[in-house]
C-alpha positions as semicolon CSV with decimal commas, in nm:
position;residue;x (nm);y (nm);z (nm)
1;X;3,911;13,145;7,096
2;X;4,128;12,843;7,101
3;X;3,925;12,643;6,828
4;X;3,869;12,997;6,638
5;X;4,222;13,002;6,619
6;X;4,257;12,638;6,478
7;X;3,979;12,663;6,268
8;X;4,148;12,987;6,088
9;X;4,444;12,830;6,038
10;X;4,333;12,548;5,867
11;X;4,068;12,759;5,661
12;X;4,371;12,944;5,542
13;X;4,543;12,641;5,511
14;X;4,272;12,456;5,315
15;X;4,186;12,784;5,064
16;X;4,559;12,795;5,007
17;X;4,575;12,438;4,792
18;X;4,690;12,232;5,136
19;X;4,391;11,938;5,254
20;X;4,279;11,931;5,579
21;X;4,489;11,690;5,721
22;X;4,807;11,870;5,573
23;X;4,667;12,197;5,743
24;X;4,574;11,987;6,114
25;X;4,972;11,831;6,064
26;X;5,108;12,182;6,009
27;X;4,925;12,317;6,290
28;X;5,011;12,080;6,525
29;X;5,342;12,108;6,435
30;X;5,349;12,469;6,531
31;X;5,140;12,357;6,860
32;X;5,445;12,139;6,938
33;X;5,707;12,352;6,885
34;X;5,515;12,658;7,099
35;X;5,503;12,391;7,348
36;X;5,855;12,282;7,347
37;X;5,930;12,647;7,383
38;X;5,696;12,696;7,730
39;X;5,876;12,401;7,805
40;X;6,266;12,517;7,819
41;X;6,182;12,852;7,942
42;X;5,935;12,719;8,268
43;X;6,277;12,494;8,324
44;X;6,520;12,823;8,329
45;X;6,243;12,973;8,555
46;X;6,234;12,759;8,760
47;X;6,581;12,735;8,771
48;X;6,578;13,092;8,891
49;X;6,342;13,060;9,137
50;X;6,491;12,792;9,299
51;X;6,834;13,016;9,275
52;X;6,695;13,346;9,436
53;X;6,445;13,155;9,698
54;X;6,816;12,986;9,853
55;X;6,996;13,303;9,811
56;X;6,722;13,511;10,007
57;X;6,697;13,224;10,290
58;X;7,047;13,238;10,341
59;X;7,080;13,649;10,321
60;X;6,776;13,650;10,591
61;X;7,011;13,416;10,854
62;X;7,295;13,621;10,743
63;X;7,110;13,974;10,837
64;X;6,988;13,833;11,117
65;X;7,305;13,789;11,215
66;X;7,464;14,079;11,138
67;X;7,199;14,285;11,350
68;X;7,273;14,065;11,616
69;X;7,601;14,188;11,614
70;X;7,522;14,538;11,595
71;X;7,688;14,499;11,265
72;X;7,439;14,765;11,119
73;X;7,653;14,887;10,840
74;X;7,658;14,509;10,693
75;X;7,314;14,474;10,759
76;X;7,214;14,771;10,566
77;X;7,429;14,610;10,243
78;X;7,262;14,258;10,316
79;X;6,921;14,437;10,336
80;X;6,958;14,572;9,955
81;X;7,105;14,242;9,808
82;X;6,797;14,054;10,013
83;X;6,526;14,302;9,826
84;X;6,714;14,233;9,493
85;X;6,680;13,873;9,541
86;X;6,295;13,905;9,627
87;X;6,217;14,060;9,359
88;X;6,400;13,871;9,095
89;X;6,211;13,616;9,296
90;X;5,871;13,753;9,243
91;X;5,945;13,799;8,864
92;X;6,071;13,488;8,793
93;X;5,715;13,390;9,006
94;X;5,524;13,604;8,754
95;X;5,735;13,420;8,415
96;X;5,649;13,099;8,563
97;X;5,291;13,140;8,601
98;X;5,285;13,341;8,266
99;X;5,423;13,027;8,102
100;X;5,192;12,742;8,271
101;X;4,892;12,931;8,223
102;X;5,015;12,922;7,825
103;X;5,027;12,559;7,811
104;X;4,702;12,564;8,035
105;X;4,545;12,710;7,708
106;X;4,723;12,554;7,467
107;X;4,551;12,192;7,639
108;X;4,226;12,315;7,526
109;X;4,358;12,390;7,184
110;X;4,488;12,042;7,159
111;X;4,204;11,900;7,254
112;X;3,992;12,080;6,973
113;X;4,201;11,972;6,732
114;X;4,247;11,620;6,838
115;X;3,868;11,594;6,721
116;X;3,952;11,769;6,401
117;X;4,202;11,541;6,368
118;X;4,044;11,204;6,420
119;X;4,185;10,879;6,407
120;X;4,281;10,871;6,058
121;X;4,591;11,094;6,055
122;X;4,831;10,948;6,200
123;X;5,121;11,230;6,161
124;X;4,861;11,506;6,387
125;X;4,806;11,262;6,668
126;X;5,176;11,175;6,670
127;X;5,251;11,537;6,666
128;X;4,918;11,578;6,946
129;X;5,078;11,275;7,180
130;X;5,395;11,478;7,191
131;X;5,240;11,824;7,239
132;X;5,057;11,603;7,587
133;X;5,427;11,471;7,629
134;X;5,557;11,879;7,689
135;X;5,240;11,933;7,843
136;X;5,331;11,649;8,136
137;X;5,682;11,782;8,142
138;X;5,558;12,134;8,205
139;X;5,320;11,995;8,530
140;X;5,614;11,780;8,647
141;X;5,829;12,139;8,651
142;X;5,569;12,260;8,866
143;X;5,542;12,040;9,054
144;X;5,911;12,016;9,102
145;X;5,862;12,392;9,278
């Protein structure tokens, strides 16, 4: 579907007066910018995860406390803020993996187009190098989980 997609869009391109090349620059530009896009919002995500995963951790001690105690009242008011927090948790979970498995595909779109490309246009493999560029950023946000 990926190449389908690429292949369209320079058809289109192509039948509408652009070249080729002007079509594979104009797509990779919008690959880029799709890209840049994943990129800021797996960052936020993150972000949040990181946010609700330490605010849950320290609710659980907190509740664990508080029955303890016998401080059941407390722990019934911890016990709701601790399911909010999950499941802004599990949410932000289900963005994140939304997002990677975008750039996942987006890879194999850049990688069909690279060979459209070849090595004579110089603007779409400068645009390509920095759509890999985003692509390494979003895998080093994962891997910052």
């Amino acid at each position: 579907m990926a190449s389908v997609q690429s292949s369209g869009n320079q058809q289109k391109a192509s039948s509408g007066g652009l070249g080729q090349e002007a079509a594979n620059v104009e797509f990779a530009s919008f690959l880029f910018d799709h890209l840049d896009s994943l990129t800021e919002i797996a960052r936020l995500v993150s972000r949040r995860l990181r946010f609700c995963s330490s605010k849950a951790s320290s609710m659980r001690a907190e509740l664990d406390e508080a029955k303890e105690l016998g401080m059941e009242d407390v722990a019934s008011d911890l016990l709701v803020g601790l399911n909010r927090f999950e499941t802004m948790q599990s949410a932000a979970q289900s963005q994140f993996d939304m997002a990677l498995q975008e750039s996942q595909s987006m890879a194999a779109v850049i990688d069909s187009l690279e060979s459209d490309c070849g090595d004579s246009q110089g603007d779409c493999q400068g645009l390509l190098d920095k759509c890999r560029q985003k692509l390494a950023e979003m895998e080093a946000v994962r891997q910052s989980l």
